[in-house]
FIDOSE-599958 format. One record per residue (C-alpha): residue number from 0; residue in one letter; x, y negated, z negated. Coordinates in nm, 4 decimals, m for minus. Each point is the difference from the previous one (the first is absolute). Layout:
(atom NUM,"A",(X,Y,Z));
...
***
This chain:
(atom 0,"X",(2.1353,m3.4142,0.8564));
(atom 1,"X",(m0.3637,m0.0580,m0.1420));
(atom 2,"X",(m0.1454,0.3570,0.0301));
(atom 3,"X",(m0.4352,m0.0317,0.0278));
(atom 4,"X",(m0.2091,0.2369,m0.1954));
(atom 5,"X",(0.0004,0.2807,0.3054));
(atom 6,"X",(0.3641,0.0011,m0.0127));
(atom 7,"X",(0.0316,0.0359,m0.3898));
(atom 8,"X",(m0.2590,0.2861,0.0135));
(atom 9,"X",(0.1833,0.1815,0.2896));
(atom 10,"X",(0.3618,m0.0710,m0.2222));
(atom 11,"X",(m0.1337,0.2079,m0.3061));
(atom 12,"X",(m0.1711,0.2497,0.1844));
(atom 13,"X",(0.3221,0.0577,0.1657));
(atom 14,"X",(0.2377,m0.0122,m0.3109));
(atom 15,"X",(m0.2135,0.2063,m0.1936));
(atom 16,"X",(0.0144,0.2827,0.2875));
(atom 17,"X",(0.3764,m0.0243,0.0057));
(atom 18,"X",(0.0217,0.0644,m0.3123));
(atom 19,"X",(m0.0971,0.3469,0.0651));
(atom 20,"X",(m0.0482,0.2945,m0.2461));
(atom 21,"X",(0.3500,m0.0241,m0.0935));
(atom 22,"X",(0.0203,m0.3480,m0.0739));
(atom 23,"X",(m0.3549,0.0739,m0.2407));
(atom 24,"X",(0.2020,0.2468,m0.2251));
(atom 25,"X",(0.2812,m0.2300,m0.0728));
(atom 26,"X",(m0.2504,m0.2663,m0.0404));
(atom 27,"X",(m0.1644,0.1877,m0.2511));
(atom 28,"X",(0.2675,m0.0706,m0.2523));
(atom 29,"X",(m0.0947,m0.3374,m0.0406));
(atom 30,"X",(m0.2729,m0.1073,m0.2258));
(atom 31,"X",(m0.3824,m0.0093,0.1560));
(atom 32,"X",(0.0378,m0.3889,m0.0497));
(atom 33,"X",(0.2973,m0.1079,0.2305));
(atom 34,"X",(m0.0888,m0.1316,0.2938));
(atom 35,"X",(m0.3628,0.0637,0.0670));
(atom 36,"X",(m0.2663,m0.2798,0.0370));
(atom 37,"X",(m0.2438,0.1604,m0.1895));
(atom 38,"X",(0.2946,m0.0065,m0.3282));
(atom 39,"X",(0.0637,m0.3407,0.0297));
(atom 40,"X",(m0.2082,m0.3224,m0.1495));
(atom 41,"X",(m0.0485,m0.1062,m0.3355));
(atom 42,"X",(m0.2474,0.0723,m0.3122));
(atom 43,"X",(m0.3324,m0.0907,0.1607));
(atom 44,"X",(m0.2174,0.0513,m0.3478));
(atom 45,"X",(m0.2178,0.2599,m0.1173));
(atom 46,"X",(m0.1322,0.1830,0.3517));
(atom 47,"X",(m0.2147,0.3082,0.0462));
(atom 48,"X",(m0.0298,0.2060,0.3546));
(atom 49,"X",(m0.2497,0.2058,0.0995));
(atom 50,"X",(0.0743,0.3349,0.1768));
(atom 51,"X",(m0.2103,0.2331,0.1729));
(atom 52,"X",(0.1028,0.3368,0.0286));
(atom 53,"X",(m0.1276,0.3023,0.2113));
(atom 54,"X",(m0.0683,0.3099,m0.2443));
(atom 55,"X",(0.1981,0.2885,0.1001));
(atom 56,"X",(m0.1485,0.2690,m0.2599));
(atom 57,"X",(m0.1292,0.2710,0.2312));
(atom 58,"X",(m0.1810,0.2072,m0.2815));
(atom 59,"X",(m0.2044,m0.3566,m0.1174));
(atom 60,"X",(0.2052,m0.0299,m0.3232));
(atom 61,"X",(0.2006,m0.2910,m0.1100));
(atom 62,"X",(0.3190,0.0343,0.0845));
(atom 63,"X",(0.0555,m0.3035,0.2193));
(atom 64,"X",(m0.1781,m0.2178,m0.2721));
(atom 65,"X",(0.2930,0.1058,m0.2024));
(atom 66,"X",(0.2925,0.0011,0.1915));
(atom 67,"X",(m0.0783,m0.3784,0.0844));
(atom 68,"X",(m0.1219,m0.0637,m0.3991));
(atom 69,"X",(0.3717,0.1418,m0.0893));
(atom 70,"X",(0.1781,m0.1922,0.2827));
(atom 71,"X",(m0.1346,m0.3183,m0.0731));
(atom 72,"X",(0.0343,m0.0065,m0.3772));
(atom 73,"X",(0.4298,0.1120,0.0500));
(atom 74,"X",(m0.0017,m0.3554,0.2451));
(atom 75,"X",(m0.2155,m0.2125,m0.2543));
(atom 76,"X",(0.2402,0.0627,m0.2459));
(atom 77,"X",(0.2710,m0.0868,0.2277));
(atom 78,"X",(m0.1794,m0.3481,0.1063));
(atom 79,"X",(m0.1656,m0.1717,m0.2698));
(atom 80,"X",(m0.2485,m0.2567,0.1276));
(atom 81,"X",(m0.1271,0.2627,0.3017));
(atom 82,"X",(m0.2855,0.1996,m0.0457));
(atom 83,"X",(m0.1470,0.2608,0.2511));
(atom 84,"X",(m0.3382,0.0766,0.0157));
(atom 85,"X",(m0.0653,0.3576,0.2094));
(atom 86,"X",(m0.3354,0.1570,0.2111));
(atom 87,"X",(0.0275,0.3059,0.1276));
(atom 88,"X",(m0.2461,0.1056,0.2670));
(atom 89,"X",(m0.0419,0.3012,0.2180));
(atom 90,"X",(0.1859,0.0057,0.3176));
(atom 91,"X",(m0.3994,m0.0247,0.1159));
(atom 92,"X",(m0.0343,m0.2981,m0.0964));
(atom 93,"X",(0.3037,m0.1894,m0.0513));
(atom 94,"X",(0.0304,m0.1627,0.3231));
(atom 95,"X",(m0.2735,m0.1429,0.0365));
(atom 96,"X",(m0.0441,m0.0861,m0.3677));
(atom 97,"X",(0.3361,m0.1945,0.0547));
(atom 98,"X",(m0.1106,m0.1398,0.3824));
(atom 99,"X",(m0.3148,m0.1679,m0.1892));
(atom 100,"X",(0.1760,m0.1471,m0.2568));
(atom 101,"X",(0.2256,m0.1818,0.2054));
(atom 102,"X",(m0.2973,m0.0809,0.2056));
(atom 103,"X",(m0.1793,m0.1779,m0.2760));
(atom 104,"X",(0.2910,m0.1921,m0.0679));
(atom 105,"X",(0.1759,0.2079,m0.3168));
(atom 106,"X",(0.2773,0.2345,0.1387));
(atom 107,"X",(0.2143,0.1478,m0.2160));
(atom 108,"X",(0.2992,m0.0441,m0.1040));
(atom 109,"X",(0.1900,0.3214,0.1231));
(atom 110,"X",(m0.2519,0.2751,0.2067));
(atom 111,"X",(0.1421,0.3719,0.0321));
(atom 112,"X",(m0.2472,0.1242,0.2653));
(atom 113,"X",(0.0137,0.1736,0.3869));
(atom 114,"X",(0.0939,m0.2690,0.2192));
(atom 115,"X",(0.1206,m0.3922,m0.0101));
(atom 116,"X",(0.0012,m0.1602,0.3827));
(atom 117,"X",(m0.3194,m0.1229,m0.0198));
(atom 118,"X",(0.1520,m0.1936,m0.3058));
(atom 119,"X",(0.3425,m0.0807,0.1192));
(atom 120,"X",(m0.1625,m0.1035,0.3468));
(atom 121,"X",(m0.2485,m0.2448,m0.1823));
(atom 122,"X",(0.3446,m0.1517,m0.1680));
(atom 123,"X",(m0.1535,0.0706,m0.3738));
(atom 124,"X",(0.2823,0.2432,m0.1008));
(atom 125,"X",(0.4074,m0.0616,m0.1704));
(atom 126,"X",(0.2126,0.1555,0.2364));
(atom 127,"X",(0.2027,0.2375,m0.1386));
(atom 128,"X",(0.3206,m0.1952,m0.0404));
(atom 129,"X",(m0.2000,m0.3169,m0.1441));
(atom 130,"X",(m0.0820,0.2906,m0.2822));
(atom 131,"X",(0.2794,0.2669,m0.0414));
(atom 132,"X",(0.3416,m0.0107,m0.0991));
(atom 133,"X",(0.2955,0.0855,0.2842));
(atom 134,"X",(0.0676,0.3258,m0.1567));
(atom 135,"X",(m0.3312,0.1125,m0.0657));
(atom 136,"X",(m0.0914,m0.1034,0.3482));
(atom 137,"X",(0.2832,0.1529,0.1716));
(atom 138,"X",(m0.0762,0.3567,m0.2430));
(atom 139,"X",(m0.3394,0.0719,0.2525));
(atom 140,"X",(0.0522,0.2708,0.2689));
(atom 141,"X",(0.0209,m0.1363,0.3466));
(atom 142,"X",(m0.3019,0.1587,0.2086));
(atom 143,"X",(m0.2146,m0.1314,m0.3508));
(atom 144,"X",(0.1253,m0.3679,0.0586));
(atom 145,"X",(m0.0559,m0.0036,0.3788));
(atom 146,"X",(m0.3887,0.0914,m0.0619));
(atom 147,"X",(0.0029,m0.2543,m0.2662));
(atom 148,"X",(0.0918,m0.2683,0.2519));
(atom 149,"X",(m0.2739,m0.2497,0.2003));
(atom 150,"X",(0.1720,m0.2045,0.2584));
(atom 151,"X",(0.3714,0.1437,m0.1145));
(atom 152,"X",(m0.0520,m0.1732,m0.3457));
(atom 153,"X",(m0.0968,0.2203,m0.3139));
(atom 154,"X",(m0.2987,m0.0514,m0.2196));
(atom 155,"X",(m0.0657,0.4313,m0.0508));
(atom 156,"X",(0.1661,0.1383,m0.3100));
(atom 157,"X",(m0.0246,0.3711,0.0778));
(atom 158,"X",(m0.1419,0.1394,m0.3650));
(atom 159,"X",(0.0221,0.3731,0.0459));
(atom 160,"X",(0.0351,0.2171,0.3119));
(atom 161,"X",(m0.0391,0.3365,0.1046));
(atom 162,"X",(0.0949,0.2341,0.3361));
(atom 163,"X",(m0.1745,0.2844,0.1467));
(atom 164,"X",(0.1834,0.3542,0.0604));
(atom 165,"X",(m0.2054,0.3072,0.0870));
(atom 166,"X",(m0.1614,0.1880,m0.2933));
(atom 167,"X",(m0.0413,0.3900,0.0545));
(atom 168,"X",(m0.1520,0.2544,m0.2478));
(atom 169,"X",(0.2578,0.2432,m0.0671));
(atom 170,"X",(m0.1996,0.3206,m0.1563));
(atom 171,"X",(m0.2245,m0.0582,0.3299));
(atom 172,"X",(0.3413,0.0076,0.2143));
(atom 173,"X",(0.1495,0.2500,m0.1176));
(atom 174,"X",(m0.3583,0.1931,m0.0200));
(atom 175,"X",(m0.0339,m0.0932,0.4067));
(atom 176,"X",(0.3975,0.1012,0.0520));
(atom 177,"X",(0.0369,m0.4141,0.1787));
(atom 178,"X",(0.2779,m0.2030,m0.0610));
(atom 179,"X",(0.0684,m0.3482,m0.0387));
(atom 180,"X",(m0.0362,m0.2390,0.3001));
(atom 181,"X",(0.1975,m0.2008,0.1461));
(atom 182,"X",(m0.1575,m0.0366,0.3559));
(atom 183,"X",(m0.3690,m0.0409,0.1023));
(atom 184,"X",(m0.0053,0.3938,0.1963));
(atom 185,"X",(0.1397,0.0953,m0.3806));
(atom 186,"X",(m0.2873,m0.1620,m0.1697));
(atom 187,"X",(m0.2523,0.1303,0.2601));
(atom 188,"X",(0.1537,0.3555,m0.0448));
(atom 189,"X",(m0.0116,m0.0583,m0.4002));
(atom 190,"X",(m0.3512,m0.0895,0.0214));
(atom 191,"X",(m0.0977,0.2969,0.2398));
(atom 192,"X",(0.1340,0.2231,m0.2550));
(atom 193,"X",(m0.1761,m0.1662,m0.3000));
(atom 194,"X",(m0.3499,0.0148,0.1654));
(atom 195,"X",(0.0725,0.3516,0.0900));
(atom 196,"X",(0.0348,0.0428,m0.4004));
(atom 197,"X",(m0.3624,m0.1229,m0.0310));
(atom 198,"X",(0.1455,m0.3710,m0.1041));
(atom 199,"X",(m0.2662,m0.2442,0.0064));
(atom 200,"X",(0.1696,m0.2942,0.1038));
(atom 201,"X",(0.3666,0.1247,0.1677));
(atom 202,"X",(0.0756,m0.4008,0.0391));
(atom 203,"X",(m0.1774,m0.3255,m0.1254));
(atom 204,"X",(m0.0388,m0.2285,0.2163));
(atom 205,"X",(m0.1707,m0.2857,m0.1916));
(atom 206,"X",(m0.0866,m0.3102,0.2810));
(atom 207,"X",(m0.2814,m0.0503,m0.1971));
(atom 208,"X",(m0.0884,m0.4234,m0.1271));
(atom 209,"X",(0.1951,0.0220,m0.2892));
(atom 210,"X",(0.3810,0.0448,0.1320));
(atom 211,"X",(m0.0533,0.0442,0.3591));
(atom 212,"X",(0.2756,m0.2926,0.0542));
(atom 213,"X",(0.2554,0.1790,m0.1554));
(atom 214,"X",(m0.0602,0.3970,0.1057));
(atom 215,"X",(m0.0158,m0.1255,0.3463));
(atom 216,"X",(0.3269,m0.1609,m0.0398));
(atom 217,"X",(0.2191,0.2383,m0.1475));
(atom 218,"X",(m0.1190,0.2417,0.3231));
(atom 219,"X",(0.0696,m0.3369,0.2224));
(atom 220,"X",(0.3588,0.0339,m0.1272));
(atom 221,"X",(0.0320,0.3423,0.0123));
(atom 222,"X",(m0.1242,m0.0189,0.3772));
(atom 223,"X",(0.2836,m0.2761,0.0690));
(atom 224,"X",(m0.2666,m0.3323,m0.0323));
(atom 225,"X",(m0.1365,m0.1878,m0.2315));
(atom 226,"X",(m0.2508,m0.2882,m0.0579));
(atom 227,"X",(0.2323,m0.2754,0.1325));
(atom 228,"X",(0.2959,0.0329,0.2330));
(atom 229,"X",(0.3341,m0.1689,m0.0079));
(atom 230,"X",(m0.0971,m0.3340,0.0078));
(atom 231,"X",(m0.2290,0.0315,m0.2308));
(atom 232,"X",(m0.3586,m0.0591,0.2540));
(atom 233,"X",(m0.2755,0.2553,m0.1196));
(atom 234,"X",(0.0507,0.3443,0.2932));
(atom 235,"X",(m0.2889,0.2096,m0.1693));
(atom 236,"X",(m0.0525,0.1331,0.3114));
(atom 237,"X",(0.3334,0.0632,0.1493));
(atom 238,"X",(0.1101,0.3294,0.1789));
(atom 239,"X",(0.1806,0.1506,m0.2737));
(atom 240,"X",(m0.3727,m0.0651,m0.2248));
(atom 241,"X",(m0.1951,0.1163,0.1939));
(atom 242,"X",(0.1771,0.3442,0.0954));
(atom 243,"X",(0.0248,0.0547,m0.3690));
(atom 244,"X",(m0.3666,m0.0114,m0.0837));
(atom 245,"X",(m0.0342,0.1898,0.3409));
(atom 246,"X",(0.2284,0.2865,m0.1459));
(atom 247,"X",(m0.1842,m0.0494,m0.3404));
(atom 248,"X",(m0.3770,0.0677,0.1310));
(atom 249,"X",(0.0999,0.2754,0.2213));
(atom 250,"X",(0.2457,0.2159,m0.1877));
(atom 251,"X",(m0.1465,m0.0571,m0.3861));
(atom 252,"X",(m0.3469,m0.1167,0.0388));
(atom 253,"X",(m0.0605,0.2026,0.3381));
(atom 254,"X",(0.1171,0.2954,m0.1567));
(atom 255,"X",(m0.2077,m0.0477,m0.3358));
(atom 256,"X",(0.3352,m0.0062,m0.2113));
(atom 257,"X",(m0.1833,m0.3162,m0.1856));
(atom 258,"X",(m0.2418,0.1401,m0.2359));
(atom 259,"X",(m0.3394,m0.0304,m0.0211));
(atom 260,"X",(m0.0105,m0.3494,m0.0062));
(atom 261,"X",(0.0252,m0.2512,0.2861));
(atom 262,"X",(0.3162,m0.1709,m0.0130));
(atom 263,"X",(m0.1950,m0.3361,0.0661));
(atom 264,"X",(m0.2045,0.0653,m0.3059));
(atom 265,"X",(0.2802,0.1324,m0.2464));
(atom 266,"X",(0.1531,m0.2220,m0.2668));
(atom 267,"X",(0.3046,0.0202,m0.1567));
(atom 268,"X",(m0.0864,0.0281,m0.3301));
(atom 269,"X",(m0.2700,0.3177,0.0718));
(atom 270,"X",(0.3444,0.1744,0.2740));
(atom 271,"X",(0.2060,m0.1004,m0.3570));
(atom 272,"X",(m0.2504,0.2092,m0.2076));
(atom 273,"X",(m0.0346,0.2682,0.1792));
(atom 274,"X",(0.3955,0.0342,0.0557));
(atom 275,"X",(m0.0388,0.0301,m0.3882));
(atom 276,"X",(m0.2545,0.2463,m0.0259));
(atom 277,"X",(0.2157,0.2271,0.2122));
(atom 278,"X",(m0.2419,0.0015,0.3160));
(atom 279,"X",(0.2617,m0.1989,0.2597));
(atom 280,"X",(0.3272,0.1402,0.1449));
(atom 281,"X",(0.1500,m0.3243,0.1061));
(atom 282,"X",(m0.0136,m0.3635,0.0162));
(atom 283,"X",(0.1479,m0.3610,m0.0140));
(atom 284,"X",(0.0458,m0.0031,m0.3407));
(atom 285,"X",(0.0546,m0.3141,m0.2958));
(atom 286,"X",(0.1752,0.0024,m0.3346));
(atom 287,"X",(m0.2774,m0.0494,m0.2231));
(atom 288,"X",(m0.1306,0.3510,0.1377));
(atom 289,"X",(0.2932,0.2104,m0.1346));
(atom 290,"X",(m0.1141,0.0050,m0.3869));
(atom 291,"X",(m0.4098,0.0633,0.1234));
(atom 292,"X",(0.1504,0.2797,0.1759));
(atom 293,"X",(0.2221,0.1415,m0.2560));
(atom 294,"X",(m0.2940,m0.0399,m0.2414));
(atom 295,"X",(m0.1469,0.2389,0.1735));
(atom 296,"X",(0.2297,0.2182,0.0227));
(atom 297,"X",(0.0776,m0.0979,0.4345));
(atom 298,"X",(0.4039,0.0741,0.0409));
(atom 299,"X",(0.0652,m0.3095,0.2605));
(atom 300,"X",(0.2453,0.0354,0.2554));
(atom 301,"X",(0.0924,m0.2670,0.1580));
(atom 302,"X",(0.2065,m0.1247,0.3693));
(atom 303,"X",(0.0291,m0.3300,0.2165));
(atom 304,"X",(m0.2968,m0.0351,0.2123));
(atom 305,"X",(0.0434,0.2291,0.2971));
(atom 306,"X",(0.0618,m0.2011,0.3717));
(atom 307,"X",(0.0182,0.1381,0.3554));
(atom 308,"X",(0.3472,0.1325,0.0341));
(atom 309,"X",(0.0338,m0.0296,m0.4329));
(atom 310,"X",(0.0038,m0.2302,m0.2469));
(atom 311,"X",(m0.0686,m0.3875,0.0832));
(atom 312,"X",(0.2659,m0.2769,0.0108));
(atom 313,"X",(m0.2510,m0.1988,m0.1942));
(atom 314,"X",(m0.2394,0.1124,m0.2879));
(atom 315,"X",(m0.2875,m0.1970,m0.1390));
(atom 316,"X",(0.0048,m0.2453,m0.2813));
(atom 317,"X",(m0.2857,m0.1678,m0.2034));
(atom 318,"X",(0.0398,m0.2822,m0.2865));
(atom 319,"X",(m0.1756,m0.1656,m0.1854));
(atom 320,"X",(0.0215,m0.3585,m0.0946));
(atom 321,"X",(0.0597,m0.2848,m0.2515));
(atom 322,"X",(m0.0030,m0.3903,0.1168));
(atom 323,"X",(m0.0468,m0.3473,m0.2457));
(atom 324,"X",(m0.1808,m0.2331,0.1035));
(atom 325,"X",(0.0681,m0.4030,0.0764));
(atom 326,"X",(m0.3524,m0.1002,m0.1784));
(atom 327,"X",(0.0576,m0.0863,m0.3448));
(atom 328,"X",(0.3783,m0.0696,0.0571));
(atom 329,"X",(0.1641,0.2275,m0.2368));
(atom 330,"X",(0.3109,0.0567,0.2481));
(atom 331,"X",(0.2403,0.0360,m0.2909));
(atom 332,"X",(m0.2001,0.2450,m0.2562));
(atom 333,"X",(m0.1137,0.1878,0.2849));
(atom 334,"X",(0.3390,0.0859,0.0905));
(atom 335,"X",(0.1275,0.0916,m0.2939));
(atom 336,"X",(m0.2588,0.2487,m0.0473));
(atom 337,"X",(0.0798,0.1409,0.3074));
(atom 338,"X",(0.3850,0.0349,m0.0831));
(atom 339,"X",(m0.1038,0.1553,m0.2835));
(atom 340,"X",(m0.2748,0.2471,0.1868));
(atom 341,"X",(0.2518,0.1005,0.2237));
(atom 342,"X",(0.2695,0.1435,m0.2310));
(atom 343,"X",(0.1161,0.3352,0.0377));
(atom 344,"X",(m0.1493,0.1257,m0.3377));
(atom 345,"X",(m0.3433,m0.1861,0.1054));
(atom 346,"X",(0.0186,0.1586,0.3633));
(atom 347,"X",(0.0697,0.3734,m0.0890));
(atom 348,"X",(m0.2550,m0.0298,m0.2518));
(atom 349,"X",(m0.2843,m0.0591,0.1954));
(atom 350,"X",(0.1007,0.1847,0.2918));
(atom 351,"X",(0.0968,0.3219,m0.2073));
(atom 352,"X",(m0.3301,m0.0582,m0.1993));
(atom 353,"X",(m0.1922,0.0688,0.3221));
(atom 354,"X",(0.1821,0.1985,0.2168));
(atom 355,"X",(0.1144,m0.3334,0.2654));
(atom 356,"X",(0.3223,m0.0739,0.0872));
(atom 357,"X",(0.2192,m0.3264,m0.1065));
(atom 358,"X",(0.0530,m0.2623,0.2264));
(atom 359,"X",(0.3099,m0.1140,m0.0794));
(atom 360,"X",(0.3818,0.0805,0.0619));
(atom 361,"X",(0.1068,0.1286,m0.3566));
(atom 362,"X",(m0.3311,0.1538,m0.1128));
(atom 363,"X",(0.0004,0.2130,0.2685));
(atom 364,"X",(0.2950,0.1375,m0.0504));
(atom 365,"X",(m0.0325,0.0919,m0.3722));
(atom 366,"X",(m0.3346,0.1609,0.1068));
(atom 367,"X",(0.1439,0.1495,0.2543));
(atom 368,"X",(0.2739,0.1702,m0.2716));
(atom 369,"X",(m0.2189,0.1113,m0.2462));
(atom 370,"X",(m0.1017,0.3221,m0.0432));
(atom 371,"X",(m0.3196,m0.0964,m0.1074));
(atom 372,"X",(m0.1152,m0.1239,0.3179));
(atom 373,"X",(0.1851,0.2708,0.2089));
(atom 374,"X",(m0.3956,0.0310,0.1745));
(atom 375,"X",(0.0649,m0.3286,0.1489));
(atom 376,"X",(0.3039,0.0152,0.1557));
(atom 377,"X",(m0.1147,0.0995,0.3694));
(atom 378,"X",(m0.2227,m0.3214,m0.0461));
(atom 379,"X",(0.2886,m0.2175,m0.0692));
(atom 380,"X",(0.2584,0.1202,0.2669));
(atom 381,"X",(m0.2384,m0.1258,0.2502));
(atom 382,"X",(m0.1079,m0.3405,m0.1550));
(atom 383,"X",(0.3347,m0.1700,0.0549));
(atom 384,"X",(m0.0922,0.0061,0.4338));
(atom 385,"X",(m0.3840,0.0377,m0.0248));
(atom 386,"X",(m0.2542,m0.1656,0.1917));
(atom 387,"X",(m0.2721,m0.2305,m0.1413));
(atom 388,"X",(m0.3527,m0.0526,0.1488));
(atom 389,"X",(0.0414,m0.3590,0.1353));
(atom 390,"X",(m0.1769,m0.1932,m0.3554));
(atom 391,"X",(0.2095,m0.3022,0.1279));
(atom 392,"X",(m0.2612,m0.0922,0.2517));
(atom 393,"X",(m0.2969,m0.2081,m0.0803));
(atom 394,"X",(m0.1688,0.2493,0.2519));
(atom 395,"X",(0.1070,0.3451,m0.1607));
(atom 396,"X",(m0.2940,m0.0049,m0.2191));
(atom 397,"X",(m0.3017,m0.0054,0.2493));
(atom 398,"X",(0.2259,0.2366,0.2471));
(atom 399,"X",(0.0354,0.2226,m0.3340));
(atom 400,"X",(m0.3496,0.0097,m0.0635));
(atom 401,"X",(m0.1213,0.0664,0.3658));
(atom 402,"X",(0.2644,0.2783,m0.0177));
(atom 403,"X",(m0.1871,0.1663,m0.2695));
(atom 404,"X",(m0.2973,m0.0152,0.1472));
(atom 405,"X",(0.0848,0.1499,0.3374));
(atom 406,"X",(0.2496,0.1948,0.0536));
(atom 407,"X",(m0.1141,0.3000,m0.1294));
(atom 408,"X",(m0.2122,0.0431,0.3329));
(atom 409,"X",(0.3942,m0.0442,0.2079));
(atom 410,"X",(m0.0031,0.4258,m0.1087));
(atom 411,"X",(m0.3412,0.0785,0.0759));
(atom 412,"X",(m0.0458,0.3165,0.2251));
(atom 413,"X",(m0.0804,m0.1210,0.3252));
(atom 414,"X",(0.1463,m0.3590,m0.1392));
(atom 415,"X",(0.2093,m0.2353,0.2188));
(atom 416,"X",(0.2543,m0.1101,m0.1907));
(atom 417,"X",(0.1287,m0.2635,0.2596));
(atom 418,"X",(m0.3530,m0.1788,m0.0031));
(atom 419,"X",(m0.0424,m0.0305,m0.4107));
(atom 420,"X",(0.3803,m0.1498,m0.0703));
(atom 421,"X",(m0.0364,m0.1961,0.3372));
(atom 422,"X",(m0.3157,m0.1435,m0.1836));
(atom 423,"X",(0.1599,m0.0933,m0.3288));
(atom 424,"X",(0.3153,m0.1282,0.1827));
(atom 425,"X",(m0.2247,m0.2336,0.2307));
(atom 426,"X",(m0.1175,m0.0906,m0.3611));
(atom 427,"X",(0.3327,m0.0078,m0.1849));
(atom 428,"X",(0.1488,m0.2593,0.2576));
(atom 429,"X",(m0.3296,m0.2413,m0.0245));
(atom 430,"X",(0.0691,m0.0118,m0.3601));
(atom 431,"X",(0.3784,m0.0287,0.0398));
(atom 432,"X",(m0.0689,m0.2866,0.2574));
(atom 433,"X",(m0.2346,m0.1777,m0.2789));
(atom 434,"X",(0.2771,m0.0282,m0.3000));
***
């Protein structure tokens, strides 16, 4: 039987999901260049991809620069005739640095930025298993390959990831005699006893433009919800939502457990400093803010996110991304340099560099066994079944930003929640409607 192009998509999605995690670490024996699309082909001359690359060097130094500089010269020794050419930019700027090139024409070879729908949907990305190798393909953790997916095909190569537990101060704990939560009338009680202390800030809540999206979701999960429900149609303003920001504006807010700024007006990275400085009890904490703290001297406790009756069945993921682009037709270099980016020494590398997690199978694992990343353990039990904001849809990034923007005032005092996630739902749906 003839099988059309739907069909043959559908067929590889589905093998490659029955191969399954345990299927990707017998795979992994093989060689990176059996049976992928991206290893097969012949010597196509002398070829030269470009790559842009978000910087991930939080203290403005050049460790990024490096870490691709070292990468790339271990694979160009490996595969005379290919040359990659590397710009770094600031996560400020590197999407839309990377959107106007491929406006004008010049897209890049391979892009490791935020998102790739908009991309995928426009039919100017590889999918992953035009790129990729079986193995290496099969080696990703599941919840990272379902975000990568637009319209049950993959063309999202999760790059790093990270999950979100609860961060406490312990000298401010144990200074406030409070325990760990695990429930929200624990955190409340926590943060009662930390103001009582004279804490500025018992709890950061940080809806503020820069993160909004994700704060509000890992309380969304904790509360039972989310931004989608189970089939995947945007519910920003379904029951389970909107009690939780009702909880949130009358039990933290309302009772000025918050700190002296707004939540709608905090950012993460100002909540992130002053967990450093020692002047917050609590919050919804991120690797890359263990070694500020410890700098400073900030002993970091830290617990899954606290839910109603205790901890959520789902936590919060985030990854980043990495895509090649069809323009310039280098289907063949392009994957090998992704093989090659996504070997285990490459992987725990970068992500131990920066305090991320891996996103595959294997590297995971090791990290998850060495002693030298002990700290990230509790973010790594929870990756495995974590939720990811829904980058898949075209949509997600105008519903993202109008998240940032607004829902800070769902926890005003005197605010009704209902009416501010009913307006970005009514919103959220237009756009979802649109794709």
């Amino acid at each position: 039987m003839q099988l059309n192009d739907e069909q043959k998509v559908d067929e590889a999605v589905e093998r490659r999901r029955f191969l399954g995690l345990t299927a990707a670490a017998a795979a992994l024996g093989l060689t990176a260049t059996v049976a992928g699309c991206g290893a097969l082909g012949g010597d196509s001359g002398d070829v030269t991809l470009r790559l842009v690359a978000a910087d991930y060097d939080l203290t403005g130094g050049d460790t990024t620069k490096k870490y691709w500089a070292g990468l790339v010269a271990a694979f160009e020794a490996k595969h005379p005739g290919v040359k990659v050419e590397v710009q770094v930019e600031s996560w400020d700027d590197v999407d839309r640095k990377v959107a106007e090139m491929v406006e004008a024409g010049k897209a890049p070879d391979i892009a490791q930025i935020g998102a790739y729908a908009d991309y995928a949907a426009a039919g100017q990305l590889y999918a992953v298993d035009e790129l990729l190798s079986i193995p290496v393909q099969a080696n990703f953790l599941g919840p990272l390959v379902a975000a990568g997916e637009y319209k049950r095909t993959q063309y999202g190569m999760p790059f790093v990831a990270s999950t979100r537990p609860l961060f406490y101060n312990k000298g401010l704990f144990q200074e406030a005699g409070a325990k760990a939560p695990t429930t929200w009338d624990e955190l409340v009680e926590a943060a009662e006893k930390l103001k009582a202390k004279g804490v500025p800030t018992p709890f950061a809540l940080p809806l503020g433009p820069e993160e909004a999206q994700a704060e509000a979701l890992m309380w969304l999960l904790s509360g039972g919800g989310g931004w989608t429900d189970a089939s995947d149609r945007y519910a920003v303003d379904s029951d389970a939502n909107i009690r939780t920001f009702e909880w949130l504006r009358k039990n933290l807010v309302g009772k000025d457990l918050t700190g002296p700024v707004a939540p709608g007006r905090l950012n993460r990275k100002a909540a992130f400093a002053a967990f450093a400085n020692g002047d917050v009890g609590m919050l919804n904490g991120h690797p890359s803010l263990l070694k500020e703290a410890a700098k400073k001297g900030v002993q970091v406790g830290q617990v899954p996110l606290p839910g109603v009756d205790g901890p959520p069945r789902t936590a919060m993921g985030v990854a980043d991304w990495i895509m090649g682009f069809r323009q310039n037709g280098h289907r063949k270099e392009i994957g090998d340099f992704l093989n090659f980016v996504f070997s285990d020494e490459n992987v725990l590398k970068f992500a131990g560099d920066n305090d991320l997690l891996p996103v595959t199978v294997t590297a995971s694992t090791r990290m998850e066994t060495d002693p030298a990343h002990a700290n990230l353990r509790v973010f790594l039990k929870v990756l495995p079944t974590a939720q990811l904001p829904p980058v898949g849809k075209t949509s997600w990034a105008k519903v993202s930003e109008d998240v940032k923007q607004n829902i800070g005032r769902a926890v005003v005092p005197g605010a009704r929640p209902a009416d501010v996630l009913g307006r970005i739902g009514r919103a959220a749906t237009a756009a979802e409607a649109a794709e």
